[in-house]
N, C-alpha and C positions, 0 to 999 in steps of 0.2 A: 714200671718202665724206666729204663736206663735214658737219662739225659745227653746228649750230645754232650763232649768238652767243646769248651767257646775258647779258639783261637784265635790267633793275632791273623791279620791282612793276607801275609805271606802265604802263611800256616794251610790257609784256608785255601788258598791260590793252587795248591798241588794235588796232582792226584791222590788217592788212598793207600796205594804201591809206595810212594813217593814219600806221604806223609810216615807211615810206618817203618821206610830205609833210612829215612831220617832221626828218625827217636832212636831205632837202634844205635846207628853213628854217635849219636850223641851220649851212649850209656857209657863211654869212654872209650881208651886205646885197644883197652886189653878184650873188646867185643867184637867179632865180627862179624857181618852181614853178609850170607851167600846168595845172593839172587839167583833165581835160573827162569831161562826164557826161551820161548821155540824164535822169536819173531825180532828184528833190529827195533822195530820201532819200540818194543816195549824196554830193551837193551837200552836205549836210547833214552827212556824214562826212567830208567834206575840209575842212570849214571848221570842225570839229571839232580837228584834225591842230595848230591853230597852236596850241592849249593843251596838245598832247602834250609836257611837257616832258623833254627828252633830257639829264641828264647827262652830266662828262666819259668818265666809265667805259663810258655804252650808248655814246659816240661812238666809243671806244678798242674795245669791241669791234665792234661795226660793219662800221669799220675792216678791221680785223685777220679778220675773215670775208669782205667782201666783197676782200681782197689772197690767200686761200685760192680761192680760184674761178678757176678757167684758161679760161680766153676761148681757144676756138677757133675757126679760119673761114675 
């Protein structure tokens, strides 16, 4: 079984939408995130996500959980 990554205060404060537009954001300039939504409120939670701020440590775990995960197919 896959262990949760342990994030910081913030980190953990966001939804899962939220936490995920945020990692993205963070892989640099040259990445971008296209969200799509039927609904404002969720609109409202992705455009929320670019104030999520990610740490090196949320990024190192992150990281290091989503290299834990075995892609099969």
């Amino acid at each position: 079984m896959t262990r949760r990554p342990q994030l910081t205060r913030q980190a953990t404060r966001c939804h899962a939408g939220q936490l995920a537009l945020a990692w993205v954001l963070a892989q640099g300039d040259d990445v971008a995130a296209i969200p799509g939504t039927k609904r404002i409120k969720y609109l409202d939670e992705n455009l929320a996500a670019a104030k999520v701020q990610l740490g090196q440590e949320d990024l190192k775990e992150i990281a290091k959980f989503l290299e834990s995960i075995k892609v099969g197919g």
